[in-house]
C-alpha positions, 0 to 999 in steps of 0.5 A: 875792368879794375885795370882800365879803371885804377890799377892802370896808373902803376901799371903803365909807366912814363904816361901822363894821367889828366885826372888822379885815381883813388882805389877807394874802400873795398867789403863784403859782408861776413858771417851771413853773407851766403852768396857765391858771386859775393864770395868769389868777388872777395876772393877774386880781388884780394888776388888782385891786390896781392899780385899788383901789390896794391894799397889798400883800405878796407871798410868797415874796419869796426862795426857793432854787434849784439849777440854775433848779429849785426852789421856783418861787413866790418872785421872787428866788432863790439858789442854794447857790453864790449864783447868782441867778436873777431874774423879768426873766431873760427867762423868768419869765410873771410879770414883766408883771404884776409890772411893772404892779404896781409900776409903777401910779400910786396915791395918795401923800403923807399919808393924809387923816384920816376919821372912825372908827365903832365899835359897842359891843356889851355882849351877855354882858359888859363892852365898854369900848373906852376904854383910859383907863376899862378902868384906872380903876375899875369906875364901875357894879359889877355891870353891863355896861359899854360905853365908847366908844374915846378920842376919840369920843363916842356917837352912837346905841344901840339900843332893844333890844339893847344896841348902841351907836354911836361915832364922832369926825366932824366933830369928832375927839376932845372930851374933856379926860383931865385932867378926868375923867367923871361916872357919872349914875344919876339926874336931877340934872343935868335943869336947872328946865324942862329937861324933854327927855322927859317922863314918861320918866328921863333920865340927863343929863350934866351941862353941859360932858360928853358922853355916850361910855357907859352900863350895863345890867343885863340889858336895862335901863338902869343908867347913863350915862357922860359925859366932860368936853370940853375948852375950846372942845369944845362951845359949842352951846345948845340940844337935841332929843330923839331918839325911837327906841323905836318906830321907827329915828330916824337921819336922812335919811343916817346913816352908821356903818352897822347897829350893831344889826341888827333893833332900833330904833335912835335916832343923833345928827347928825354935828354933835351929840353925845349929852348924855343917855339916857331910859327908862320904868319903866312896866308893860309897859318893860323900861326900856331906851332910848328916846330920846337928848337931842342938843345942837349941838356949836357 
């Protein structure tokens, strides 16, 4: 239960999370606390924050008392005349796990970078992650927007559903700010035989941006946003079309977990970015994505 409830987020790694997770408070009560299951419980936890090496905040840290009785929970207590009473008075059953705690050997220094996954989920309305283009303004008015978080780019949406995924591996953040973006509703920026998906829209970026957006109306596709990197931020040549509208396209180990569970989904490799989204028209299409256009990013 505790690791389906918390301890899953640094547990598992390269996923994407929709909602962050607090470990919140954790107490029992002490010198008159009696019961077996209450006691094992404290026991049984502590274990678990030692072997996850998890942080942790313990409540009440302070409490009141007089003459020993009182609000037992807390570890350090004082009494009116400020008198304390301690958990290594000698009398506290708490004390030898509370040691174990604090004592354990965990994982010190800098916290090592990793990739962040996010999904972007424009079901009823706009989901703009990016705090950049939420203060710019509306680049497709009348549409559901979804922009990536600063920093990443778009690695993957759905066949249906509107749901899309970002990430920053094996990179971390492209795009210059000072550079702006491109809002692509058309096939503009398709070079003379570029054709990457025929027969099918593309809305490409143009040379230079990558994809870290789109909008839909209803279920179709409206347009996509792409962002300029920033010198040096890509220099690969090269691309290939990324089919999805049939089946998942994710390769042999994607990571980011299910952004859109129970669609088709197409995603990008770790070293790839997303340079241009294509769709059908045709009787029979409700002109929502089909495949990506991926290009190396060296």
């Amino acid at each position: 239960m505790l690791h389906r409830q918390a301890f899953f987020v640094t547990a598992e790694a390269d996923q994407h999370f929709t909602a962050p997770v607090w470990i919140s408070e954790f107490g029992v009560g002490g010198r008159e606390e009696t019961g077996a299951a209450q006691r094992a419980w404290f026991e049984n936890f502590v274990d678990q924050l030692v072997r996850t090496d998890a942080d942790f905040a313990y409540w009440p840290l302070v409490g009141l008392h007089e003459n020993r009785r009182g609000n037992g929970w807390a570890l350090l207590h004082w009494d009116s005349a400020g008198h304390r009473m301690g958990l290594y008075d000698g009398d506290d059953w708490r004390a030898g796990a509370w040691t174990r705690l604090i004592g354990a050997t965990g994982r010190t220094g800098p916290v090592a970078a990793v990739a962040g996954w996010s999904m972007l989920s424009p079901d009823h309305g706009d989901f703009i992650a990016s705090r950049r283009m939420r203060a710019l303004p509306d680049w497709d008015s009348g549409a559901r927007k979804a922009v990536c978080p600063d920093g990443q780019r778009l690695l993957g949406l759905g066949h249906t559903g509107n749901r899309g995924l970002c990430s920053d591996v094996a990179a971390g953040p492209l795009g210059d700010p000072a550079a702006g973006h491109a809002v692509v509703k058309d096939e503009r920026y398709v070079p003379p035989g570029g054709d990457w998906a025929s027969g099918y829209t593309k809305l490409q970026c143009p040379e230079g941006h990558f994809l870290t957006g789109y909008s839909v109306r209803g279920a179709a596709v409206s347009a996509a946003l792409c962002t300029k990197a920033g010198p040096g931020g890509i220099t690969g040549t090269g691309g290939r079309t990324v089919w999805f509208d049939r089946g998942d396209n994710r390769g042999g180990a994607p990571k980011g977990g299910d952004f859109a569970h129970g669609h088709y989904k197409g995603q990008c490799a770790d070293g790839e970015y997303a340079a241009g989204i294509a769709y059908t028209g045709r009787i029979g299409s409700a002109r929502t994505p089909d495949a990506l256009y991926c290009r190396p990013l060296h």
